[in-house]
Every structure is written in structure tokens, then in C-alpha cells.
VMD Tcl script that draws the C-alpha trace (Angstrom):
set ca {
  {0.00 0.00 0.00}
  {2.73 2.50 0.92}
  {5.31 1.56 -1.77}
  {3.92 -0.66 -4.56}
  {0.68 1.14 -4.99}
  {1.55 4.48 -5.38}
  {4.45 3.59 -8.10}
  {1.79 2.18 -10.29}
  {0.45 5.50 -11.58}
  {4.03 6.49 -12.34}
  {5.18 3.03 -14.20}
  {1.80 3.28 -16.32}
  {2.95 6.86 -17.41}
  {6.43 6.13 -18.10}
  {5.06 3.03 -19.89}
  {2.88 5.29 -21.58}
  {5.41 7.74 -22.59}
  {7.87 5.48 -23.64}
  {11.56 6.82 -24.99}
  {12.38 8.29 -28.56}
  {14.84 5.96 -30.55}
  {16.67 7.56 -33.16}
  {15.85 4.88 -35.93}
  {18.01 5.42 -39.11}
  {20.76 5.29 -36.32}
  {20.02 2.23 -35.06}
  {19.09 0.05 -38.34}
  {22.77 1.59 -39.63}
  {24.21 -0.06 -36.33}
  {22.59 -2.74 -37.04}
  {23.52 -3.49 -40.86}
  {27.68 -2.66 -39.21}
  {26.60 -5.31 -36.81}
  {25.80 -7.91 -40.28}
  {28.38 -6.79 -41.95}
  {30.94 -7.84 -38.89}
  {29.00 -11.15 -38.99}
  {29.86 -12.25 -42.33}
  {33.46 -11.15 -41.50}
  {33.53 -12.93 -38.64}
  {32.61 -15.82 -40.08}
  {34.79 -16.04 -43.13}
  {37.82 -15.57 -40.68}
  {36.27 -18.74 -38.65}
  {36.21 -20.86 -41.92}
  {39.33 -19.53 -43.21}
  {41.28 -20.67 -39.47}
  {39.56 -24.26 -40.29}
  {41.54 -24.19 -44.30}
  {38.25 -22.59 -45.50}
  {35.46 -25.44 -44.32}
  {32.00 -24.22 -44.06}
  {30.28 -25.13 -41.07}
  {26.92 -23.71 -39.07}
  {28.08 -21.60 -36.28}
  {25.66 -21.86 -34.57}
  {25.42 -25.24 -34.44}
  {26.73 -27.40 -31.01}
  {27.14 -30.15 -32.86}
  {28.93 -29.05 -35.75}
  {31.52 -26.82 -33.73}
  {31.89 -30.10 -31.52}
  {32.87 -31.64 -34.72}
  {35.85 -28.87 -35.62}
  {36.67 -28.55 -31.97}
  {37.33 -31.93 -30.77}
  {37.84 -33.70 -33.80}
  {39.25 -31.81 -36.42}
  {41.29 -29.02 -34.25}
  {41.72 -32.20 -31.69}
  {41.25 -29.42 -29.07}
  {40.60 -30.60 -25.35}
  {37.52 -31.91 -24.28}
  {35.39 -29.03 -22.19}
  {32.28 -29.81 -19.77}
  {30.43 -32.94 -20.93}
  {26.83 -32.73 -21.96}
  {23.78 -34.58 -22.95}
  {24.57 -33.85 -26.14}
  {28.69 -34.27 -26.11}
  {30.89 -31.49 -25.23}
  {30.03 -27.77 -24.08}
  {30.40 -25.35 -26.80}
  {29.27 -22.66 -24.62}
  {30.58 -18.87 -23.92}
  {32.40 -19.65 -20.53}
  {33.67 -22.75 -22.06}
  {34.82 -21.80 -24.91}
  {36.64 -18.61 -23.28}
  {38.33 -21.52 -20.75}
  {39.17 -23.37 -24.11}
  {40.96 -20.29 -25.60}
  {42.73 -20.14 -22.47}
  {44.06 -22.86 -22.30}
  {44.38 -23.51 -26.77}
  {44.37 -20.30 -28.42}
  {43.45 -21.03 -31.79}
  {42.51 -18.39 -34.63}
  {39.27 -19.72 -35.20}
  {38.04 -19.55 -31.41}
  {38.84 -15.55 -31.41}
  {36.83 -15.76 -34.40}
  {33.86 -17.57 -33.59}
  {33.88 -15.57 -30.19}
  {33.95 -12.11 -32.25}
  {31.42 -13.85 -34.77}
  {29.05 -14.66 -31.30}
  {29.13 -11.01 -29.86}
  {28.45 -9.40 -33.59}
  {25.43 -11.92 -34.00}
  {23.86 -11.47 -30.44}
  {24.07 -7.43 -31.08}
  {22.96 -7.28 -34.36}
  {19.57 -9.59 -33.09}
  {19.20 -7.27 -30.27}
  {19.18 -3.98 -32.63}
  {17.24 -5.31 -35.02}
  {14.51 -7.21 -31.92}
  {14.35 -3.62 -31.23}
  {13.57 -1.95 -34.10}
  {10.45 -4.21 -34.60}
  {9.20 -2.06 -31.10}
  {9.83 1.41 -32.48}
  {6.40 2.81 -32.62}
  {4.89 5.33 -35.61}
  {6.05 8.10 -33.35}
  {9.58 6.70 -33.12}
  {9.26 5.72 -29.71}
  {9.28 2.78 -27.80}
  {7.14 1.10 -24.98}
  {9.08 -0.84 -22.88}
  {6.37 -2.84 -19.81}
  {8.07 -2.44 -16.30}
  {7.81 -5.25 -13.69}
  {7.06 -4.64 -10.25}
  {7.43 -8.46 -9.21}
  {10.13 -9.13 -11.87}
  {12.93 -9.77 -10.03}
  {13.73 -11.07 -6.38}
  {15.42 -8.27 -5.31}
  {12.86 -6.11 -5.58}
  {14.38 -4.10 -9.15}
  {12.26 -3.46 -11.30}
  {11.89 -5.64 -15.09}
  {11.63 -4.39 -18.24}
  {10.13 -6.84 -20.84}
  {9.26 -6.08 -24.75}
  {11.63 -5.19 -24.93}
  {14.10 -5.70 -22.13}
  {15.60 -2.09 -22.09}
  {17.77 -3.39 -19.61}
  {19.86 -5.59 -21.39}
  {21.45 -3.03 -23.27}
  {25.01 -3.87 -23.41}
  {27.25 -1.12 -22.00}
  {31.15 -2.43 -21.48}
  {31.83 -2.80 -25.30}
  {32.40 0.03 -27.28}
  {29.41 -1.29 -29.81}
  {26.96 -1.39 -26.98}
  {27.78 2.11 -25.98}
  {26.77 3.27 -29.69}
  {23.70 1.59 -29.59}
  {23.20 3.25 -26.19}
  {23.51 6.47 -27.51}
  {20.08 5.78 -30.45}
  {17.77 6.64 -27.22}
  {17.57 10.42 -27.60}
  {15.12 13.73 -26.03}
  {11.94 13.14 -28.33}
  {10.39 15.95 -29.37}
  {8.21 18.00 -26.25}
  {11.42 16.58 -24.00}
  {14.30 18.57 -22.75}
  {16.67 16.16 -21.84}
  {17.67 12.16 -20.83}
  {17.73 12.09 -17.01}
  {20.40 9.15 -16.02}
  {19.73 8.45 -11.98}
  {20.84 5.56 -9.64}
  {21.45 4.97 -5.91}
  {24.94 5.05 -4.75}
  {25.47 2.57 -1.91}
  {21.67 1.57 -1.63}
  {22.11 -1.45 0.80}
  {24.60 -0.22 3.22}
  {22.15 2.97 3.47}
  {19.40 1.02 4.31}
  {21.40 -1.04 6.87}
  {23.15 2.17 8.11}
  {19.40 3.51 8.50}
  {17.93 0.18 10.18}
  {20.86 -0.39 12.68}
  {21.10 2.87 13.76}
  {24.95 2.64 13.41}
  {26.73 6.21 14.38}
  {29.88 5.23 12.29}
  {28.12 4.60 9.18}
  {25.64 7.42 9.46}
  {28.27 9.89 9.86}
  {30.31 7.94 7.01}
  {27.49 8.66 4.77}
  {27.11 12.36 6.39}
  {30.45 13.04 5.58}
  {30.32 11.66 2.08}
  {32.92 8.98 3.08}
  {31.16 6.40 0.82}
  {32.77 7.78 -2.47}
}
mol new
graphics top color blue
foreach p $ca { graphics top sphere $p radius 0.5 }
foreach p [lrange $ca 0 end-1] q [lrange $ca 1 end] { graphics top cylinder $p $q radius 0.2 }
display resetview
């Protein structure tokens, strides 16, 4: 009643609103994103003396992995061996090998370039989008964005920032507000325990 309830109002409006996406921007992210793809992927079949295989295909990277590269054996599966991210970044670890960079480059260009173009489909007539926010999304209490996950944006790579920077001020808007707590949890324990050191660390601005 004192927390949840009163958001809702808010959440509907922001839903409601939604956030302009600059879209010529975004779909010529997206085609760099394609073009890195097929790049990517050439370089992969060219490490392998220019075999074509499905990249995206456990079973066929098992194939060029363990038998033809006679790499070691990762994480056994159902299915054979793990071709996953974490395994595969243990693998190149451990065998570097031209055509794991490759396929790891050829991953990250092929995950981007579906999340541009997944949210492109959302841009509305008015070049906005409408993400829905979820109050009981997550365990901790966040909230969750879903179609589309606004959240997910990648931020780390230098791609990610770019596509960051397609949300713009729509028109009627002033500016892009950017807000978060710093030190949320040790506030909230500072402000439940009573604690006189960590209140007057906060006071004092100590937590930067």
C-alpha cells in the first residue's frame, strides 16, 4: 500500500510515454553489426583451411573442436561437449586457436545485431518505444523491463555504448535524465541499525 501502490500510476505513465529511438541510427548499427558477422565468419572458416560449417550449431563446432582441431575436451553434456561462452573462453585459455577468437567475435556481432534489429520491430509510428516495467520481476525487488528488455542493453563494449547512444530527447522533451542509488544497501542497513559510524560515514560523504 505504501510503496507498490503508489508507483503504479508512475510506471503506467512512463510506460505510456515510452523513450524516442533515433531509428536510421540504429538500423545503420545494425547493418555494421551484419556486416561484422559475415566477417567474422569467413575468418572462422578460413582458421579451419576454409570449411563451411553452421556456427551456430553445437554439434557441428563439436565436430571442428574436438575432432578436427583435436582441441581438449570441455564440460560434458547430454549432447557431447560444451560449446558454450564460458567454455569456450576456458578453451581459448588454455588452446588459443585463430578460429576460437573468431567464432567468439562472430558470437558477440550476432547477439548485437539480433538485439538492434529485436528492437527496431518495437519502435512505434512516433519513433518511440514502450518498454512494460515489472514490479514483481525480479527477487530483489528491481524493477523488469520486458518487450523489450531495455535493460539488457550492453554497456562495457564500445558497440553497446553506440547503440546506447540511439535513445535520444523526443520531441516536447528537454533532456535524458540518467539516476541511480549510490550505496543503496549499506544505506538502508546504516538507517535500520542505527549505526553512528556509518551514518556519519554517509554524512560526511565517506562512501565515495
Amino acid at each position: 500500500d505504501d510503496i507498490e501502490s503508489p508507483l503504479l500510476p508512475v510506471l503506467a505513465r512512463m510506460e505510456a510515454t515510452g523513450i524516442a529511438v533515433d531509428r536510421e541510427l540504429l538500423r545503420s548499427l545494425a547493418d555494421e553489426q551484419q556486416a561484422k558477422v559475415v566477417r567474422y565468419e569467413q575468418e572462422a572458416f578460413d582458421a579451419i583451411g576454409g570449411e563451411r560449417v553452421n556456427l551456430g550449431s553445437p554439434k557441428q563446432l563439436q565436430v571442428v573442436l574436438f575432432e578436427t582441431l583435436g582441441m581438449p575436451k570441455t564440460r560434458r553434456t547430454k549432447t557431447g561437449y560444451s560449446t558454450d561462452a564460458e567454455s569456450l573462453e576456458a578453451l581459448e585459455a588454455k588452446s588459443p586457436h585463430p578460429f576460437l577468437g573468431a567464432l567468439r567475435r562472430h558470437r558477440d556481432a550476432s547477439k548485437l545485431k539480433q538485439m538492434m534489429e529485436s528492437l527496431l520491430k518495437t519502435i512505434d509510428a512516433t519513433g518511440r518505444v514502450h518498454t512494460t516495467y515489472l514490479q514483481t520481476g525480479a527477487a530483489t525487488g528491481r524493477l523488469a523491463s520486458t518487450e523489450p528488455n531495455l535493460q539488457n542493453i550492453p554497456i562495457r563494449s564500445p558497440e553497446g555504448q553506440r547503440m546506447r547512444e540511439t535513445f535520444t530527447v523526443g520531441e516536447g522533451f528537454e533532456e535524458l535524465l540518467t539516476a541511480d542509488y549510490s550505496q543503496i544497501e549499506m544505506r538502508i542497513m546504516a538507517h535500520l541499525s542505527g549505526d553512528e559510524g556509518l551514518i556519519d560515514a554517509f554524512v560526511r560523504g565517506e562512501d565515495t
